[in-house]
N, C-alpha and C positions, 0 to 999 in steps of 0.2 A: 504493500500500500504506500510504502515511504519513496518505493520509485514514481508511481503517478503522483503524486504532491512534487515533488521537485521537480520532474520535468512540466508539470501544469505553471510551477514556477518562471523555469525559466521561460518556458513561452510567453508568459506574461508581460516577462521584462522586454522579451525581443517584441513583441508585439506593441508596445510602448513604446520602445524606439521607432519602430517601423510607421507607428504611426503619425510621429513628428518628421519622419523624413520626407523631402524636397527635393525637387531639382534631381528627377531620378534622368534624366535628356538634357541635350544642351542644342537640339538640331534645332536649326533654322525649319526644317520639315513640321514639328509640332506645333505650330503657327496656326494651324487650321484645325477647323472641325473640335477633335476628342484628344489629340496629341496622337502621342505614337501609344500603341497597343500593343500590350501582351498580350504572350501564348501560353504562360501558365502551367509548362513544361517542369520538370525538375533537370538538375544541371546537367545529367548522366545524358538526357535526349537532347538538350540545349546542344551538346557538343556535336551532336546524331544530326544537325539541321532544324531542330525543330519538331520530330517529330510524334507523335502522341498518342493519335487515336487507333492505330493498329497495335500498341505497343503493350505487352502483360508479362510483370514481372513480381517474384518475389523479392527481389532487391531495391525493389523504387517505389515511391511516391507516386503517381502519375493522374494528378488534378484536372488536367485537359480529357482524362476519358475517366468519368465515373463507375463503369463495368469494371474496370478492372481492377479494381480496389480485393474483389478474392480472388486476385493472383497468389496474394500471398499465403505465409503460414501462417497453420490455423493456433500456433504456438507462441506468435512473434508481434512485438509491440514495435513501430517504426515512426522513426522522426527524424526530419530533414529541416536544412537549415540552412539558407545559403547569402552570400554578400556578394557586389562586385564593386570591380575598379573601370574607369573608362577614359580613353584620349579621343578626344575628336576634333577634325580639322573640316572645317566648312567654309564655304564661298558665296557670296552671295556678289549685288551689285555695288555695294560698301569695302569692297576687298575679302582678305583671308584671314581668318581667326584661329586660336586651338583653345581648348575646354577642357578640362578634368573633371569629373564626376567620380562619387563613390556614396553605395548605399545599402542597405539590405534588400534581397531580395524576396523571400518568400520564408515562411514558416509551414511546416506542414505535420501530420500526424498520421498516424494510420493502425486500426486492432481490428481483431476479428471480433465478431461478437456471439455468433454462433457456427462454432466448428469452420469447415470451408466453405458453408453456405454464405455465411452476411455476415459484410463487412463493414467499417465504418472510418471516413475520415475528414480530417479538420485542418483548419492552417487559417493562416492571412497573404495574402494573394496582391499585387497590384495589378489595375485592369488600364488603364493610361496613364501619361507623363506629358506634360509640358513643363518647356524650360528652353527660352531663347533671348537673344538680345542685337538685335541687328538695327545700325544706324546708316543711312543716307541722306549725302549733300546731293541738292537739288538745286533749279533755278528756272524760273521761267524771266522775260525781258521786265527789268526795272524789278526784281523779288530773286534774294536769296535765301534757301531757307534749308534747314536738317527736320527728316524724319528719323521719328526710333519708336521702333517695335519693340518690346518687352513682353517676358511672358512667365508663368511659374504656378507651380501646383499637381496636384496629380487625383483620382480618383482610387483606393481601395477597397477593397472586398475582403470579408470574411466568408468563409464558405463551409458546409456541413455535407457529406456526401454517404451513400448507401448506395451498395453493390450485392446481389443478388446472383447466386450461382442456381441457375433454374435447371439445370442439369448438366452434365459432366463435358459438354462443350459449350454451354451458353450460360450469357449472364446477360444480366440487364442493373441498368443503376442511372443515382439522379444527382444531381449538387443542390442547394439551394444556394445562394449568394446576398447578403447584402453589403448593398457597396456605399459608399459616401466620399465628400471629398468638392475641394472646391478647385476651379480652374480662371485663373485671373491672367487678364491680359491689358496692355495698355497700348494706345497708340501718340503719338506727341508731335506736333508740328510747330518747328520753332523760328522765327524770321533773324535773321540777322538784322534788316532794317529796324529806327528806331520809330515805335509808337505803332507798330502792329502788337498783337497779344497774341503771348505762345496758346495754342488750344491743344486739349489735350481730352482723350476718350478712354475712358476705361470701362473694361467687362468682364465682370463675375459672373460664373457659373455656377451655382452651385445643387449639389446631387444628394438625394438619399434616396435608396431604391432597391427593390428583390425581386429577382431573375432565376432562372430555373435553367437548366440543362442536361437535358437526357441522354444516354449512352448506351452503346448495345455491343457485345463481341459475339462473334463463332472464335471455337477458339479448340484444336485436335493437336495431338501428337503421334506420330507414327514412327516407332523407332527411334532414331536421330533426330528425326524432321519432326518442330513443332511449325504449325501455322498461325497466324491471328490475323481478323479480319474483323477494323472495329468501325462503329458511325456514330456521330454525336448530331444534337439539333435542338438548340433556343430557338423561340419563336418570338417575334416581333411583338419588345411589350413598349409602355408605355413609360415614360423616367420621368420620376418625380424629380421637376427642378423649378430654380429658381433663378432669372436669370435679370443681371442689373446692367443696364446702360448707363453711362454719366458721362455727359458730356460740358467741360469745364471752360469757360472763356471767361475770363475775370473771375467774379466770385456767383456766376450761375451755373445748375445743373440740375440735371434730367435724370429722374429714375424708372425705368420700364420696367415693369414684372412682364414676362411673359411665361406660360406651361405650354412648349406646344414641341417636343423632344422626344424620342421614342430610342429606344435601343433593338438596336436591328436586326435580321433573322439572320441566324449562322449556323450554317450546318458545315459536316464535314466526312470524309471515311477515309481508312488510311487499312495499309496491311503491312503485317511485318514476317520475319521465316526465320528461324536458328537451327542451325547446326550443331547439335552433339553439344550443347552449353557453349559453343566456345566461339562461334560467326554468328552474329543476327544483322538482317537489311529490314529498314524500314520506309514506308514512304509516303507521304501522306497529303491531300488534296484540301482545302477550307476555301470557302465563300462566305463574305459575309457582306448581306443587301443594305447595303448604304444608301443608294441609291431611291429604295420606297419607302426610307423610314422619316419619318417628321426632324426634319432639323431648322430651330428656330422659328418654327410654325409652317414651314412650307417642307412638300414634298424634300429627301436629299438632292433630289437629280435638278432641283429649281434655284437648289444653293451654290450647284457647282459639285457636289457628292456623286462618287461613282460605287460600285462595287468593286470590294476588295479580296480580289481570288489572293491565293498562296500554295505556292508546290514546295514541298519539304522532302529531301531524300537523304538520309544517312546508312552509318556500318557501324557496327560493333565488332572488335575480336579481344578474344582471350585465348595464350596460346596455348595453356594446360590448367582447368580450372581445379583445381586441390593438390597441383603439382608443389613438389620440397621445394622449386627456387622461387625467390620472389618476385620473379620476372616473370615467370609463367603465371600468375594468379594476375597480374596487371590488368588494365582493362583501358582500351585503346581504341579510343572513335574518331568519326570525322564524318563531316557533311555539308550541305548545300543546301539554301534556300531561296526563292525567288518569290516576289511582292509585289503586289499592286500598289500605289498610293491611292487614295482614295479622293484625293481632291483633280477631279478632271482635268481642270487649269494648268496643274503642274507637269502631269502627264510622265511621272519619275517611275521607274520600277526599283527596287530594292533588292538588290542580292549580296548575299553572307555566304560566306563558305566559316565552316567552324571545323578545331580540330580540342581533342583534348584525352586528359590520360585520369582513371580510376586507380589509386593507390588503399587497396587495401588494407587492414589492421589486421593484425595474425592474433592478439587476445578475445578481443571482441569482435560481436558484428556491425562493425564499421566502415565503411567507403566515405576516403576524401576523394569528390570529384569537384574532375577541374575543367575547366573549356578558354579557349582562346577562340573569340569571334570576330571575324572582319567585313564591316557592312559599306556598302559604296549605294549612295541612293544619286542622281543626277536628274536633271529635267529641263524643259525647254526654258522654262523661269529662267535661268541661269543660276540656280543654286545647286549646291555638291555639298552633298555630305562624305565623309570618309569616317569611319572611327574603331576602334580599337576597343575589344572588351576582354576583363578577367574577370573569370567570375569560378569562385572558389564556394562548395557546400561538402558538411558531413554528412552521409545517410549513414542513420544507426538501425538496427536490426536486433534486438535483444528478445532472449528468449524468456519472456516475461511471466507465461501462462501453464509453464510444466509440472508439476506433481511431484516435488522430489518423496522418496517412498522411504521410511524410516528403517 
């Protein structure tokens, strides 16, 4: 009992932290719309591309598919925990910048709750990020003047999940989510000339709101060869927001409420194949309709919103798993992902190639993974993003639930 009090402990404190942190981006891309969006992967599939929803393991976390939460054993209490670091070099029409970020990434949990039928897990999750700061000089004839875009905040989620093994190749499972979180941006026009007045527009977002997401695997093993074949699908709801315009010229300003914001339908299906424990491919396909969901009270596609497809492919190997050296137990991935942006105008795709290595603990059931991710977004705008990520998590695996026999 003294190990779930300390580990509900420590979640606490990380989830306290996670909650005051900021400024998880620094692209000029999070400008628009919801910012940049996670996938909600743990770090082992992070390094895999991305990928998620074909993916069932007793060694992982894996939030993006709620089925497969009775991957695991039916003897085993897990908890995952992960930070990153990040450099990023971006371009816009104001020149070239570089950024440092670093933050928590995710908390998670995971126990069986009866036998290998149903499963259960929990964490705090981030679902977007804004964070940018982009200034230009301007002039039209007789007026010079700077703009500066500013931006900052993020939206998170806690989330509660149940997975369901309905018989010995199938499972089904659900998340609930609720998310919160505010998203501030400002715009500012400044003259050089004297006795114009600088104006300046500010916009607060702000969210609370519960979302649902359902999951489904097939999922067989035949000898060496397992298979998994998984799909997920949220449906188009409604986000509760609040949303403030102010617009400042001397000492007047405008406050607008509007509710007219919807989170948008996202389905997905992904498969993955292992060999003998030791090779698994995975690859995985997401759409997510941006395009017919209400942003800022109009249709997306009336805002400039497109849909945002995603192709995720990665590898896994290990070269002898319970092998005596500790090079054979390693765990060594690498993957590729490609992006939609979802704001038409910009017309950027997004591609990462990711590599990274699983370092074992030989006392405990332990894995430090690690990923090294390289994302290049560009678009007809004339902005480029380039950036660099590390992103370091423990998964612990403890055998919580055994009987030892007197």
């Amino acid at each position: 009992m003294h190990k779930i009090r300390n580990i509900f402990l420590i979640v606490s404190l990380l989830m306290s932290v996670g909650l005051g942190a900021q400024n998880m981006t620094s692209s000029p891309f999070s400008r628009y719309a919801y910012g940049d969006m996670n996938e909600n992967v743990p770090t082992g599939y992070r390094a895999m591309g991305g990928v998620g929803f074909g993916m069932r393991s007793n060694k992982a976390i894996n939030p993006a598919q709620p089925a497969s939460y009775t991957g695991m054993d039916s003897l085993t209490f897990m908890f995952d925990v992960a930070a990153s670091a990040s450099w990023s070099r971006y371009k816009d029409a104001g020149g070239m910048k570089n950024k440092a970020n670093g933050n928590l990434e995710y908390v998670t949990m995971q126990f069986p709750l009866y036998k290998r039928w149903i499963a259960m897990s929990l964490g705090l999750l981030p679902y977007s990020s804004v964070g940018y700061d982009i200034t230009l000089r301007d002039s039209i004839p007789g007026y010079h003047f700077t703009k500066s875009y500013t931006g900052d905040g993020n939206i998170s989620q806690v989330y509660g999940g149940l997975s369901f093994n309905i018989c010995d190749w199938f499972a089904l499972g659900a998340n609930v989510y609720y998310m919160w979180g505010d998203l501030d941006r400002m715009r500012t026009l400044t003259f050089d000339e004297a006795g114009l007045n600088t104006t300046i527009q500010s916009e607060i977002l702000s969210v609370s709101n519960v979302r649902f997401r359902a999951g489904a695997q097939f999922f067989h093993t035949f000898g060496n060869h397992a298979f998994n074949i998984g799909a997920i699908f949220e449906n188009k709801m409604k986000l509760n927001s609040e949303y403030i315009l102010i617009e400042t010229q001397t000492s007047d300003s405008i406050p607008i409420f509007v509710d007219g914001w919807q989170l948008p339908m996202v389905w997905g299906v992904g498969a993955s194949y292992t060999w003998a424990n030791r090779l698994t491919i995975g690859v995985d396909y997401e759409r997510q309709c941006m395009a017919s969901a209400l942003y800022n009270g109009a249709p997306g596609y009336e805002s400039g919103l497109q849909d945002r497809n995603r192709i995720a492919a990665g590898v896994e190997y290990r070269h002898q798993p319970g092998g005596r050296k500790y090079v054979d137990n390693m765990i060594w991935r690498a993957g590729v992902s490609v992006q939609d942006e979802y704001l038409t105008s910009i017309g950027a795709k997004r591609i990462s190639a990711t590599i990274g290595i699983g370092f074992p603990l030989w006392t405990i059931g332990t894995v430090i993974n690690t990923t090294i991710e390289y994302t290049h977004r560009g678009s007809v705008a004339g902005l480029e993003d380039n950036s660099l990520r590390f992103t370091i998590g423990a998964s612990v695996a403890e055998n919580w639930f055994f009987k030892r026999k007197l």
